[in-house]
N, C-alpha and C positions, 0 to 999 in steps of 0.2 A: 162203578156201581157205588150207591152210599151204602156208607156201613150203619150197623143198627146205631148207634149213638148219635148218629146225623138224623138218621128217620124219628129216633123220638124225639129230638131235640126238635125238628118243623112240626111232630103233631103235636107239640106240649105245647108251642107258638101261636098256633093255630086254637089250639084249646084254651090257652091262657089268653090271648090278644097281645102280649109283649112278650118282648125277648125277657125283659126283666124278670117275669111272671113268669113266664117259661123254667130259667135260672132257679129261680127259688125252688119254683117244684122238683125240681129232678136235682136241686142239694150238687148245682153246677154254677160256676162261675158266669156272668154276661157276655164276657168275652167269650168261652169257650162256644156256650150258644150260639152268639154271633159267628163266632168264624165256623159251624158244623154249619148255617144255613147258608154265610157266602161260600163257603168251599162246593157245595151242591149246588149252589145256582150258576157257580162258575163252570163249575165239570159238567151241566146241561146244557149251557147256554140258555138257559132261560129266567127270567124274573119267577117266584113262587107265589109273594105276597106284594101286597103292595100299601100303602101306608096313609090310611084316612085318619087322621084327627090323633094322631098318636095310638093308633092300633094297627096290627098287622091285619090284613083283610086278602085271604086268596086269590089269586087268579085263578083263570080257565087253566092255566098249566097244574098250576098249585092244586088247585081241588083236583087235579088226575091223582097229582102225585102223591095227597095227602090220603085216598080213597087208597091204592096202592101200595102207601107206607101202611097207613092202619090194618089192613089185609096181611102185608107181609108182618109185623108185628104179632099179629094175634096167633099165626103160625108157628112162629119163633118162639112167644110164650107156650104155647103148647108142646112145643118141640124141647123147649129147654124143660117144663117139667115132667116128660115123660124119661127124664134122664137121658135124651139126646143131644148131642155136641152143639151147638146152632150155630155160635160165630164164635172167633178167638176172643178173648176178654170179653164175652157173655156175661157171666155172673157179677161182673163188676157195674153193667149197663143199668143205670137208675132207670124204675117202670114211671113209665107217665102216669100221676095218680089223676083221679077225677077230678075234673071242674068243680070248683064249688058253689051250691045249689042259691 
């Protein structure tokens, strides 16, 4: 199962279009970005995104999984602020801020 710093780490990817952009937002290393989305594509076996013109660009797999991440995410935030436990090292988990407009 990913853990929540792998899920927001592909929807920050997905929202941002690079891993780089992803990184910066969530005030995380490129590296670590990168290896939370190969670690999840490796433990699916499946590709998420796929890579046009120096952008990440989902697949069919990837838009389930990112449909799916964002869902379990918004639960999570809700769950962590009603003073509920959500996952170990929760409070540490940087929020995917918005796109900017």
């Amino acid at each position: 199962m990913p853990s929540i710093p792998q899920i927001r780490s592909i929807v920050a990817i997905d929202r941002f279009g690079t891993v780089t952009a992803a990184a910066e937002a969530l005030g995380l290393s490129v590296s670590a970005v990168s290896n939370h989305l190969n670690g999840v594509e490796r433990k699916l076996g499946v590709t998420l995104f796929s890579r046009k013109g120096g952008r990440f660009v989902s697949t069919k797999q990837g838009s389930t999984f990112l449909q799916l991440g964002r869902s379990t995410l918004a639960l999570v935030d809700q769950m962590y602020g009603v003073g509920c436990v959500a996952a170990p090292g929760y409070k540490d988990t940087p929020r995917v801020p918005p796109a900017p407009q």
